[in-house]
N, C-alpha and C positions, 0 to 999 in steps of 0.2 A: 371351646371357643364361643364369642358370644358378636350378637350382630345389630345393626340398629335398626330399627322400625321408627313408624314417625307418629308423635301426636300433631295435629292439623293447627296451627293457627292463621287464619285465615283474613287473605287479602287478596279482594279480586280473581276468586277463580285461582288464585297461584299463590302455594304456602311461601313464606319468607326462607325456607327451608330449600326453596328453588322446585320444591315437586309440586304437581297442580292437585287439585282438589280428589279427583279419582284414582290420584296412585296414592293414597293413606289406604288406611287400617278403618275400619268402620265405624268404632270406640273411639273415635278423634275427637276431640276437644278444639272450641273453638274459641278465639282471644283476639281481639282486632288490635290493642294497643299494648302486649304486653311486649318486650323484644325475645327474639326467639335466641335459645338456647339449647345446646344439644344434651346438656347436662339434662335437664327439668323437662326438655319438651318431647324428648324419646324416650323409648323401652329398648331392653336388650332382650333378645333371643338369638336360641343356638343360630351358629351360620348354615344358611342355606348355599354355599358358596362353594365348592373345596372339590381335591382330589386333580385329573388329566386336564392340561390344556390341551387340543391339538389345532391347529390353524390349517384352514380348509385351503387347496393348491399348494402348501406348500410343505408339508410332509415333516413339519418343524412340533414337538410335542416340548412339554414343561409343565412343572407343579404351580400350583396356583391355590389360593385360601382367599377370602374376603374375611374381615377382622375387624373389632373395633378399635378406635382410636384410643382407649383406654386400657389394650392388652399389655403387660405385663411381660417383660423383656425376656426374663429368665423362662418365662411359659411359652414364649416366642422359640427363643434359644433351643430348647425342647423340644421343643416341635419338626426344629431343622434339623435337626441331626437324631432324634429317635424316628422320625416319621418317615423323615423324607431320607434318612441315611447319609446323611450331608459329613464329613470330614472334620474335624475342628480345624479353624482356619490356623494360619501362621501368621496371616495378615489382613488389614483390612482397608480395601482403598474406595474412597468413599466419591461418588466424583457427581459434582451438580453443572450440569449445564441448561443453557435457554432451551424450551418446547418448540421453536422456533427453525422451518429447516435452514439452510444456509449452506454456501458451497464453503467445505472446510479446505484451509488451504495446507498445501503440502507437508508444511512443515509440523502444523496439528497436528494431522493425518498420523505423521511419523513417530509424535508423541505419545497419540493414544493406543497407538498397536509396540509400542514399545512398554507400555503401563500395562496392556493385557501379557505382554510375552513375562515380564515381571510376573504379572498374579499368577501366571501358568505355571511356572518353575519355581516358586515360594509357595504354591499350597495358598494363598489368598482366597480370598473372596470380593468380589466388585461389587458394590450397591450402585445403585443409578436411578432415574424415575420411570424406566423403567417402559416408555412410548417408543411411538417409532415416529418421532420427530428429533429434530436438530442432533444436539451432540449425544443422545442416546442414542438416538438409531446409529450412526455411527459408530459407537460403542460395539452395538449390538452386530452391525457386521466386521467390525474384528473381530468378535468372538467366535462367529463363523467361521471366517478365515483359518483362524489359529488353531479349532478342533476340529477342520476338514485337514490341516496339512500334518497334524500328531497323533500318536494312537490315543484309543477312549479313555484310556485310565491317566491323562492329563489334561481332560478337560477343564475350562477354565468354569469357574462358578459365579455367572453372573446373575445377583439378584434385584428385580426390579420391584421399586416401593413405590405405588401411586395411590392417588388419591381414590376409591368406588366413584364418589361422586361425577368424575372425570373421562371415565372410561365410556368408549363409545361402542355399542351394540353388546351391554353388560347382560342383556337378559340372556342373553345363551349359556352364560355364565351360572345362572342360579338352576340347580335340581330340582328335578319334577318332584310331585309327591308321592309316585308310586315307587323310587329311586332309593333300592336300599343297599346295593353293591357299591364297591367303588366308580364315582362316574367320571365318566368322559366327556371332559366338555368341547363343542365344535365350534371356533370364531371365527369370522371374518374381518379381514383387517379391509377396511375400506377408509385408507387416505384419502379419498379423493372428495369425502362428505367436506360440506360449508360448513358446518355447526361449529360450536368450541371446541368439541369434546375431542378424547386423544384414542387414537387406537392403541392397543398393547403391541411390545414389539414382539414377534417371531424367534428372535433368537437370545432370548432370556431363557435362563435355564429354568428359575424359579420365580415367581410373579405375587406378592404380598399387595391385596389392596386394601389400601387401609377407609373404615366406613363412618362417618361421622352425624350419618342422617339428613347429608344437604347434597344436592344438587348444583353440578356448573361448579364448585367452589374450588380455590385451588389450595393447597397446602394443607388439609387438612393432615396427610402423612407425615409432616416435618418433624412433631415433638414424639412418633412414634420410632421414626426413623433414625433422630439424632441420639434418642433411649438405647434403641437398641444397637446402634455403635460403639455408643459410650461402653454399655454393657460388655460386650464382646470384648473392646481391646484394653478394656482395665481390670476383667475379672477372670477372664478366658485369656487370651493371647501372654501376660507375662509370663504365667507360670509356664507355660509351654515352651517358647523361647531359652527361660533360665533353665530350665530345667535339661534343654537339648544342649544346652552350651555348654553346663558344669558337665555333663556327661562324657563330653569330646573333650575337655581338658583335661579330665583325671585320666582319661586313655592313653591321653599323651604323656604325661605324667610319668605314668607307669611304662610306658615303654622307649621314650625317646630320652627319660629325666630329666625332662625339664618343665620345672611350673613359672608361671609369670608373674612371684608375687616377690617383694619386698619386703621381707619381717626380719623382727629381734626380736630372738629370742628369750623369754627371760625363763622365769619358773617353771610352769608348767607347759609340756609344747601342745599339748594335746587339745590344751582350754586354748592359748594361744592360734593354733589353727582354727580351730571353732570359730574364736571369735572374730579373726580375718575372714573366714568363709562368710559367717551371719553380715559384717559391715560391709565387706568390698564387693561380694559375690553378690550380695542378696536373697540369701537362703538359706532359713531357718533346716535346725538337724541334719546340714550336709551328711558328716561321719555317717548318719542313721541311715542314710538312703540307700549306703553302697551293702557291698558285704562285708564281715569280718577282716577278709583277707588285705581288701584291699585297705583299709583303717590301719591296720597295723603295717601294713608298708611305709605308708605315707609318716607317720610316728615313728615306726624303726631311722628313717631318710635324716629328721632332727635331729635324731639324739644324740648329747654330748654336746652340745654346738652353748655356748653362752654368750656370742658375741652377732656381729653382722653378717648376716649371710643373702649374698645375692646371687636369686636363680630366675633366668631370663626365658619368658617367653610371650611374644608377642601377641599370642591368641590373647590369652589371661591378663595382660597392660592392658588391650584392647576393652576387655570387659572392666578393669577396674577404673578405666575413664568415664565409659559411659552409666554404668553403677552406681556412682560417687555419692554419696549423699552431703550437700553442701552443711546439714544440721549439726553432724558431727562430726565435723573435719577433725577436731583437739585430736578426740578417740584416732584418726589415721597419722595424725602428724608423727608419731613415731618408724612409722614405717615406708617415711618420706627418703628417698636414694641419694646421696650424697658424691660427688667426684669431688676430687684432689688432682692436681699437676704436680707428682712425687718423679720428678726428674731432677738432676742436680743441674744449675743452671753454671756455663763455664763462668761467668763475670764474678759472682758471690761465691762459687764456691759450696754452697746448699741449697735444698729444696724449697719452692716458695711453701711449702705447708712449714717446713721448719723455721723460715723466716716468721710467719703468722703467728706459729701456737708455740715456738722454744721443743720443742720435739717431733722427731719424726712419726712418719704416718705407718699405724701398723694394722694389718689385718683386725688382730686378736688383742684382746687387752693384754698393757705388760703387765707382768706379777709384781711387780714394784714402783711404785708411784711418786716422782721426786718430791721434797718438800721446796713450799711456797717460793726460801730463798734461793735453792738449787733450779729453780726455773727461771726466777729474777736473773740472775748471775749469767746463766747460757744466754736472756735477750740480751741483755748489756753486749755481752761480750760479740753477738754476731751483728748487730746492728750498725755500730762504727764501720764495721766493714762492708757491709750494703752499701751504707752512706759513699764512702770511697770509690767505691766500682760504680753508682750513679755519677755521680760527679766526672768520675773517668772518660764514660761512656756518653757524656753528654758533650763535654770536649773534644771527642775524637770524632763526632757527627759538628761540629762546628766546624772545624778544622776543614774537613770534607764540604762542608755546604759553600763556606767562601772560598774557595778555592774558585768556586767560578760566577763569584761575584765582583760589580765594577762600580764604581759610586757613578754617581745617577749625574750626567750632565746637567746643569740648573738651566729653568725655563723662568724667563720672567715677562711682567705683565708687558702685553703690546706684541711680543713675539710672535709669530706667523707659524704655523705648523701644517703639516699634513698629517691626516687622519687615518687610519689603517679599514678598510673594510670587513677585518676579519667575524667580528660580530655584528655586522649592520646586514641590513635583507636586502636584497639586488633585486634591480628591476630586470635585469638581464634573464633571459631561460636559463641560462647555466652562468654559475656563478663565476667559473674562469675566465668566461666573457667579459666580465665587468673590471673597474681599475681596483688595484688593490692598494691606493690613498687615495682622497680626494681632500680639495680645498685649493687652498690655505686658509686657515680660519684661525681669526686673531685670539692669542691666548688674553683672557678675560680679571680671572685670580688666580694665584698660587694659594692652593688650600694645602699643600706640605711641600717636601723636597720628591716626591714621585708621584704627587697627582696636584694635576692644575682644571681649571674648568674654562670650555669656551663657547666662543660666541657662534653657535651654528645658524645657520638661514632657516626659514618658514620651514623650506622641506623636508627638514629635519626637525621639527618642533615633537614629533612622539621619540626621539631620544632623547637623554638624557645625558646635559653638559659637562659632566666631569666625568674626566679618564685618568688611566694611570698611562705613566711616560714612555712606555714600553710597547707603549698602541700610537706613539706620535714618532714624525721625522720633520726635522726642521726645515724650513725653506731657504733653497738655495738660492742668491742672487747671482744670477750671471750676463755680463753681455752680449754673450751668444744666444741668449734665449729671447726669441722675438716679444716685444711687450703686448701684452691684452690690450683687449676694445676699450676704448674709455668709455665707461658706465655711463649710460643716463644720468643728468640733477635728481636726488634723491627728496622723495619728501617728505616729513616725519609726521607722521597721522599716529594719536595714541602710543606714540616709542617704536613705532612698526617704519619702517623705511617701505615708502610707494613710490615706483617710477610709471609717470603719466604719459601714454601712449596717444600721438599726436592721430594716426592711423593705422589701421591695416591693409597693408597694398596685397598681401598674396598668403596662399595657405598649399598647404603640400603636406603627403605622406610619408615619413620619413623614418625609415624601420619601424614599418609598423604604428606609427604614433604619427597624430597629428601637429604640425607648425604652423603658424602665422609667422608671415615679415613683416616687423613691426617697424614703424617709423615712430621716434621717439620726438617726443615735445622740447625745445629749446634747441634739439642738435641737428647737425646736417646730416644731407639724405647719405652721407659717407658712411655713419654710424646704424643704418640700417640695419637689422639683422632677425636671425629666424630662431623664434621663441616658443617653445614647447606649449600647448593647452592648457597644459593645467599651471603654468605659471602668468598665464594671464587670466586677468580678474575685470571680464568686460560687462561694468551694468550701461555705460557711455555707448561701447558701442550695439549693445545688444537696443540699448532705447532707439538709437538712432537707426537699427537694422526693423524695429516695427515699425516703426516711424515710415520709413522708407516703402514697407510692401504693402499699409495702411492707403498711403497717397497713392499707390499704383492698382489700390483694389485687389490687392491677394491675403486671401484670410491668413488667419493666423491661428494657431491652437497654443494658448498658454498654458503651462505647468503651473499648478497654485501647489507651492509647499516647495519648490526647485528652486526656489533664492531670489534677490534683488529684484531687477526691475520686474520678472514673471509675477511676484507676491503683490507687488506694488496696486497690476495691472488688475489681478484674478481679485482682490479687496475693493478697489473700487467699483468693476465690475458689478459685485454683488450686491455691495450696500446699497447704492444710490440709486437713481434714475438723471439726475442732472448733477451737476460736478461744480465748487466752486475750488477756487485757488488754495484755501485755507485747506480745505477737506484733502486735497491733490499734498500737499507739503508735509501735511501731517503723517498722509502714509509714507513718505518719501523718507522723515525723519523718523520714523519704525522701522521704516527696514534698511534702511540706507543711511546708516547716521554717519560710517566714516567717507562717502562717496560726496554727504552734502557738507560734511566739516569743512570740506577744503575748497569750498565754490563760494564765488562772492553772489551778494544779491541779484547783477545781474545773470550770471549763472544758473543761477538758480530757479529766476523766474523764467529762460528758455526751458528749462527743466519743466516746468510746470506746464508750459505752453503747449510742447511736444506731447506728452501724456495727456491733455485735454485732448490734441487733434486726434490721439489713437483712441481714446474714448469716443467718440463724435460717431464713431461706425460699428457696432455693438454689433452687426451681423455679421461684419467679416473676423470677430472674436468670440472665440469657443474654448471655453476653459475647462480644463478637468482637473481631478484632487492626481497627488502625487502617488498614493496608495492606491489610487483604481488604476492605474497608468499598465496594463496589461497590453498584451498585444492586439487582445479583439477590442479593447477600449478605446488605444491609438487609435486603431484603424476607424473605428468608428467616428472618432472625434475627427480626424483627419474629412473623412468623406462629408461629415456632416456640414463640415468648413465650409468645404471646396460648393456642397449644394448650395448652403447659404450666398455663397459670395453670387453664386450664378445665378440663382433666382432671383436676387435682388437687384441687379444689376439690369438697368432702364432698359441699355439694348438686348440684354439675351432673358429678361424674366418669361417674356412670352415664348420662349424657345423650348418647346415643350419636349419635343427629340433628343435636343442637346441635353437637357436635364434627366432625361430620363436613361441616356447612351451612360452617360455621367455615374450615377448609380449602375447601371449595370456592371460597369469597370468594376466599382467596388462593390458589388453585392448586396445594395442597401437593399431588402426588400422592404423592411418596416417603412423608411424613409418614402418609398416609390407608392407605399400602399396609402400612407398617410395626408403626403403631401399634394401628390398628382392624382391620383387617382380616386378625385371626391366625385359625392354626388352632381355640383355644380356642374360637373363638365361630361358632355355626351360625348363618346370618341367612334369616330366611323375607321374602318377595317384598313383603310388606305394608311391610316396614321401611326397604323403600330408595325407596317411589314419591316421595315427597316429595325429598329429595335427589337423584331421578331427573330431575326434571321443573327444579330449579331447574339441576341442568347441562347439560338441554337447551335454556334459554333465557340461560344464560349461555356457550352453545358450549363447551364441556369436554368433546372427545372421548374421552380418556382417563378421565377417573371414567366417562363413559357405559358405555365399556369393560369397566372394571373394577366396574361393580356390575352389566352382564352375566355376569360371570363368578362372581362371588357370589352368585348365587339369583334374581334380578327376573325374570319373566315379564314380556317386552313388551309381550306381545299383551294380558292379562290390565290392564296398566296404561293402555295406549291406547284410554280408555272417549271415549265422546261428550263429556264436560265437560273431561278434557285434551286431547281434539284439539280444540275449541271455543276455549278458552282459549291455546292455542298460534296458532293461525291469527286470531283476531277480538285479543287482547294483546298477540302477541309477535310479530308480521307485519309485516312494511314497508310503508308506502303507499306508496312511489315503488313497490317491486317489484309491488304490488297494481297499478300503475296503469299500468305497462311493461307487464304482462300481460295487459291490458283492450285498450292499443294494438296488441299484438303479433293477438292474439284479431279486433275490429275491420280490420285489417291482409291477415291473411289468412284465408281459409275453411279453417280448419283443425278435423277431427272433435275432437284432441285438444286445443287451446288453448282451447276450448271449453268441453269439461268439465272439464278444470283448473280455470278460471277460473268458470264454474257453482260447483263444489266449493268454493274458496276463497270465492266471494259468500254462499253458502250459513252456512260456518262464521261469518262477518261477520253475516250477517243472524240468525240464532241466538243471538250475545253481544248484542246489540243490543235483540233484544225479551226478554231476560234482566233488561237493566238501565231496561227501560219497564214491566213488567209486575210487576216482583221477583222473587225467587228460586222460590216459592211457584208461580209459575204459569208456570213457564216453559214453552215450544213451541220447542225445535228441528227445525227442517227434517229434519235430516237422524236419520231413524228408524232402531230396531234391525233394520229388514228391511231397509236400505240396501245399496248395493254398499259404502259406505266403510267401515261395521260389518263386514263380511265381509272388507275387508283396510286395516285399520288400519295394518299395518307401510307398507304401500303409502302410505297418506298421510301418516304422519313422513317419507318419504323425498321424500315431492313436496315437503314442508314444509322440508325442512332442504335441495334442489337449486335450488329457486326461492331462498332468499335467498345461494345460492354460497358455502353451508356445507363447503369439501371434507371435512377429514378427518373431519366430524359424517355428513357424507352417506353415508361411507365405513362407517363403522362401523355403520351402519341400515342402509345395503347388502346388507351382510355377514349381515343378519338375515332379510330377503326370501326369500320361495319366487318362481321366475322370475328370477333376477338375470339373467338374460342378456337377457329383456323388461325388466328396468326400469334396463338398461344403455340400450339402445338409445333408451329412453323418456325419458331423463335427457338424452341427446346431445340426441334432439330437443326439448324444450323449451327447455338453454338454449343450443342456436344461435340460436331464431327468436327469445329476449328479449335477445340480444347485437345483432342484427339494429337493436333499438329504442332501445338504451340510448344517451342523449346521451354519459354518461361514458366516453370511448377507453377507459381503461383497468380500469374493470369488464367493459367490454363484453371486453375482453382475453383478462380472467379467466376470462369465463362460456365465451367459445370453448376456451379451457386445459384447461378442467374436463368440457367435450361427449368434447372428443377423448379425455380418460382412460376417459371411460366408455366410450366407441366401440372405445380399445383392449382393455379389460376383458374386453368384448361378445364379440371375436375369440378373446381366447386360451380362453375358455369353449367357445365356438361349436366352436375349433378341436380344445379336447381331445376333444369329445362326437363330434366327426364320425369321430376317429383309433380311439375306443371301438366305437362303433356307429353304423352311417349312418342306418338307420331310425330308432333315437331322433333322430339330427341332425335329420331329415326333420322329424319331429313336433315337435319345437322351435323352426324354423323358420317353422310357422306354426302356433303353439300364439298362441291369443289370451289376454287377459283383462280385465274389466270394470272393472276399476282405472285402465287404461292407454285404456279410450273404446272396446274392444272391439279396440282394433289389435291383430295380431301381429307378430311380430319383423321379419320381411320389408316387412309395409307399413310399419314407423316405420322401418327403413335406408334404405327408396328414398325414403321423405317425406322424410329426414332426412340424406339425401346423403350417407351416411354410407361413402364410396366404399370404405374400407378391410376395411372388413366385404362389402361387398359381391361385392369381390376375391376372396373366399377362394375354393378351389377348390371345399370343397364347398355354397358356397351357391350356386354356379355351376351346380354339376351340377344341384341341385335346383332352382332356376329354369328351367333346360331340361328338366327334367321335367315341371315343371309351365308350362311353357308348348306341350307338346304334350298334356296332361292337361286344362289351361282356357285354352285361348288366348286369349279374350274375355276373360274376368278380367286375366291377366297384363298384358296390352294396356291394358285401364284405370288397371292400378296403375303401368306403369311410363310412364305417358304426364303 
């Protein structure tokens, strides 16, 4: 085997070859502008490379070689199976995927361990690249899988082809110089490096890297790779295949007598078999392979035979389909299988093979052959009598057909009919729901004597007007059937009949679908009646419905792409900045050409009037495309309105609350950060409590946020009547009452005075609303522990109902976070403990552990600062928290991750040779 070394051409310190200056060869050559080449610009020597891989931790061994990109397939080939003892394969499955990891999903998953379970029980071989990234590493633990759960002699053989260049920590990889035994090479697989570079995966059996003299580069393995594929399954894999197959067929052959082939015989059988074996089979000296004995069986089986002989078996079709060679079909057409239908049929009287050829169908040749005219003669004479028995048999299926046939009642033009619903699509859930005619719809033309075509309404315009008579029932007049509404005056726009809706007085749901009562133009309010949505086509009254909420100052959001007057509105919008008549009419005649056909000038010009006045107010209109119309787009467009309409509005622009209460409803923060909240404007702490208080009872961590960051004093706003009002208004009673069971439950110092705390604020609103405002008595007094840390009870407020990122950001506001981390773990472990709901309970252990991890990196910075501070933080209490310190709510609170750390370690063995009796209580 042979290896690359490098000659140096040199740029900056770093060959173009990817290696730097000091890893060449000392005889390097130096070339600033030639382009490198591995051909010209390296030497080969033997591999320094070869022999045991074994991977350190994990007890995982495999063969391994480094090689040059110009090794030689069949030398390759040799290698693997005289060296390494490798099997010749049966098959070969080749599989490339991305270097890339990625969570693979199921159904891959199930494919790739179904492709390994194939290589395992076929004797294959897997190529791959051979890393332990993306869909190779994966590869590489089904390989695992599959020769952990089978014995060793079906192991799968997977071999990995990577590039030298690529492999990361390769120097472990190359033999010393004093290394003359077979060696053992020791790797590390460290995924965890930044670099490019790949590690080799662990569970490859055999690892080929291929060396090309460059560095970083990728693919250099691909044309050694796709060689030695090719190689394998066109020069190796046929003959072993064929060779297994002919062997199980002549087995059977011989013992069940039956072979799968198709022949005639003629002259010789023996060249005959030959030469079906050489064409169908694909193999040269079959006879030759086997023994004597069985040759002369197979020849004995023939002989005497000079006609057709078919011997069936399915193994042997099998191979001579996939076999076939398309070059010389001529050569197999004789031995093409033929069937006949040699039944006597009752009507003729003879067999259709007799009918066709003047003689019957015989196995065997006859020994006497008629002459030319003695076959003439036999068709003559049977064919008159076909002809007759067709004829017969076509008359007595007539006879039969009409028997229940009726001549078709005549439909002529103007006639009325009803229509069958058997093939039309029902609006109804269930099709027996719906009527099975409708109409009457006047017949149009008579295009024959059983099919006519008619005249159907708009709402049928994707059917299609001609039927056969068989799908229509005529209409019947009678005077017992009450007459219909008299229609609306019709009016003809383009050949289309419009009837013009004078107003809409009412709208209602009706199964499900909406109606308007429409009052019609010319007729009396007697004729009123309730008209389905979608058969009214309102741009009159849609102009007049903007027109209407324009003059009353309520925005509007138009659809640009949604039809009529929406397109009208969103086009002008955009184009212009001032509007004249011409420009207003022109869009009107775009989009609205049969709405303006039928308007007189004065019409027309109200038309134009109206659409100025709705222009005139461009803030209370907000347009979006029809394609973005999502639901976060609505919504956004909707808010964006409603902001607009209010800030710009004389009496409420300077209403800074209302606009801001306004977006909170809808969650604008972008809007709230952009619009209100500039630098022009200094806001003092008083201005935002209101707006403060309603996003903390509507969870808006973000405005919380953000009017922290704007001037509020927390502490300052968390008086006794908001935390009263937060805890007795805005509190769960399930959590209220998880928390009484969890408290009950266990003897816990802290669930205790949580749950005191939380009664407390309860019993407080309570004799608020028995007493009245006036005389109110809250428990909880200004000399209270709660009054002295308010921020503390928002945060027990906003962790008890498993508020995260609310919690998060009151957190963040706390003195103690590392006490009211730990404080937070423990309460909701023990209400996860209680909760029926799996999956709040989920939630609530989700959210202990974030604090518990919080708790740590806090803990762990302070210890890395200073240990004595660590010390006193450790068992710094406070009366918030039920008097615990940090220490006793992690051992209450199992909080084992915390408790890990090294320096809470040390100081628990401090203070267990400090207060033994103590420690001993707390951690018992």
């Amino acid at each position: 085997m042979k290896v690359f070394t490098y000659v140096y051409v040199y740029s900056d310190n770093q060959c173009k070859c990817g290696y730097l200056k000091s890893q060449h060869v000392e005889e390097m050559q130096i070339n600033d502008n030639e382009k490198w080449n591995y051909k010209k610009h390296t030497k080969e020597f033997p591999t320094d490379a070869f022999g045991d891989i074994k991977f350190e931790n994990l007890g995982k061994t495999g063969k391994y070689i480094r090689l040059s990109c110009d090794t030689d397939s069949e030398t390759l080939y040799d290698l693997m199976t005289q060296q390494w003892h490798l099997k010749t394969p049966n098959l070969i499955i080749s599989v490339t995927g991305g270097a890339k990891n990625f969570a693979l999903k199921p159904r891959i998953r199930k494919i790739v361990s179904r492709l390994i379970y194939i290589a395992q029980s076929k004797g294959a071989w897997i190529f791959t690249g051979g890393t332990h990234y993306g869909l190779m590493k994966y590869i590489g633990e089904v390989v695992r899988d599959n020769t952990i759960s089978r014995n060793s002699e079906e192991n799968v053989i997977a071999i990995g082809i990577a590039p030298w260049g690529m492999v990361s920590n390769r120097e472990n990889l190359i033999r010393t110089c004093d290394t003359e035994t077979y060696y053992s090479a020791s790797y590390i697989m460290d995924d965890q490096k930044k670099d490019l570079l790949y590690c080799l995966d662990n569970n490859h059996t055999h690892l080929i890297l291929v060396d090309n003299g460059t560095h970083g580069c990728q693919g250099t393995e691909t044309k050694l790779r796709t060689q030695l594929e090719k190689y394998i399954s066109e020069c190796i894999i046929p003959e072993v295949l064929t060779l297994d197959i002919v062997q199980r067929v002549l087995k059977d052959a011989l013992t069940e007598q039956a072979v799968a082939l198709e022949l005639k015989i003629q002259e010789n059988v023996s060249a005959a078999f030959k030469e079906v074996s050489e064409e169908i089979l694909g193999i040269k000296e079959l006879i030759q392979i086997h023994n004597q004995e069985i040759k002369e069986d197979i020849v004995e089986a023939f002989k005497g035979l000079s006609g057709y002989v078919s011997l069936l078996d399915d193994k042997v079709e099998e191979i001579n389909q996939s076999n076939v060679n398309l070059d010389n079909w001529t050569k197999l057409l004789p031995f093409a299988e033929v069937a006949f239908n040699n039944t006597v049929h009752s009507s003729t009287g003879f067999t259709p093979f007799r009918i066709a050829t003047g003689q019957d169908f015989s196995p065997m040749p006859e020994p006497t052959i008629p002459t030319i005219k003695e076959w003439m003669d036999t068709l003559q004479n049977i064919w008159p009598v076909v002809r007759l028995a067709l004829q017969e048999a076509r008359e007595a299926f007539k006879i039969q057909a009409e028997k229940k046939r009726m001549e078709p009642k005549p439909f002529h033009i103007g006639d009325r009919v009803y229509l069958s619903t058997k093939f039309l699509k029902s609006l109804q859930p269930l099709k027996k729901l719906g009527p099975n005619f409708i109409g009457p719809f006047p017949i149009t033309r008579v295009i024959n004597p059983v099919t006519v075509e008619l005249l159907l309404p708009k709402t049928l315009r994707q059917v299609h007007p001609v039927f056969h008579i068989s799908l229509l029932k005529q209409e019947v007049i009678s005077s017992l059937r009450p007459p219909a509404l008299t229609p609306p005056v019709p009016i003809m726009i383009e050949g289309e009949q419009h009837f013009e809706i004078k107003e809409m007085l009412d709208s209602r749901i009706h199964r499900r679908k909406t109606q308007y009562l429409v009052a019609w133009k010319h007729l009396p309010s007697s004729q009123n009646e309730w008209v389905a949505k979608h058969h009214v086509r309102p741009p009159t009254l849609l102009k007049k419905a903007i027109n209407t909420a324009i003059k009353n100052k309520i925005p509007c959001v138009v659809v640009e792409g949604s039809g009529q007057i929406a397109d009208v509105i969103a086009s002008l919008t955009e184009a212009e900045s001032t509007f004249t008549s011409s420009s207003v009419k022109e869009r009107l005649l775009r989009y609205l050409p049969r709405t303006l056909s039928r308007l007189n000038e004065e019409e027309i010009e109200s038309w134009i009037k109206c659409i100025k006045e709705i222009l005139e107010n461009p803030h209370l209109l907000t347009v979006i495309k029809i394609e973005d119309a999502g639901d976060e787009i609505v919504s956004n467009a909707i808010s964006y309105a409603l902001f607009k309409a209010f800030s710009t509005n004389e009496e409420d622009k300077d209403d800074w609350n209302g606009q801001l209460k306004l977006l909170l409803e809808w969650n604008q923060l972008d809007i709230a950060s952009e619009e209100i909240f500039t630098n022009d404007r200094r806001w003092e702490s008083a201005d935002l409590q209101d707006v403060m208080f309603i996003a903390l009872v509507k969870d808006r961590p973000k405005f919380v946020r953000l009017f922290l960051e704007n001037g509020l004093n927390l502490r300052k706003f968390l008086t006794h009547e908001v935390l009263t009002e937060l805890y007795a208004k805005n509190f769960s009673n399930l959590v209220f009452k998880n928390l009484q069971i969890a408290k009950n439950s266990y003897s816990d110092a802290l669930l205790t005075f949580v749950w005191k705390m939380v009664e407390d604020f309860r019993k407080g609103i309570k004799k608020e609303d028995k007493n009245g405002k006036d005389d109110i008595e809250i428990q909880l007094l200004d000399g209270s522990l709660i009054t002295r840390h308010p921020l503390q009870a928002l945060f027990i407020w906003a962790i008890l109902q498993n508020k995260k990122e609310l919690s998060t950001v009151i957190w963040e506001q706390t003195r103690g976070c590392t006490l009211a981390a730990l404080g937070a773990s423990k309460l909701l472990k023990s209400l996860a403990k209680v909760k029926n709901d799996i999956n709040a309970a989920g939630e609530s252990e989700e959210l202990a552990n974030e604090y518990e991890t919080r708790a740590v990196e806090l803990f762990t910075e302070c210890y890395s600062s200073d240990e004595d501070l660590a010390e006193q933080l450790l068992i710094y209490s406070c009366e918030a928290w039920g008097g615990n310190s940090c220490l006793e709510l992690a051992i209450e609170a199992k909080d084992q991750q915390f408790i890990a750390q090294p320096g809470v370690q040390v100081i628990i063995s401090i203070l267990m040779i400090l207060y033994p009796k103590t420690m001993d209580d707390l951690t018992q």
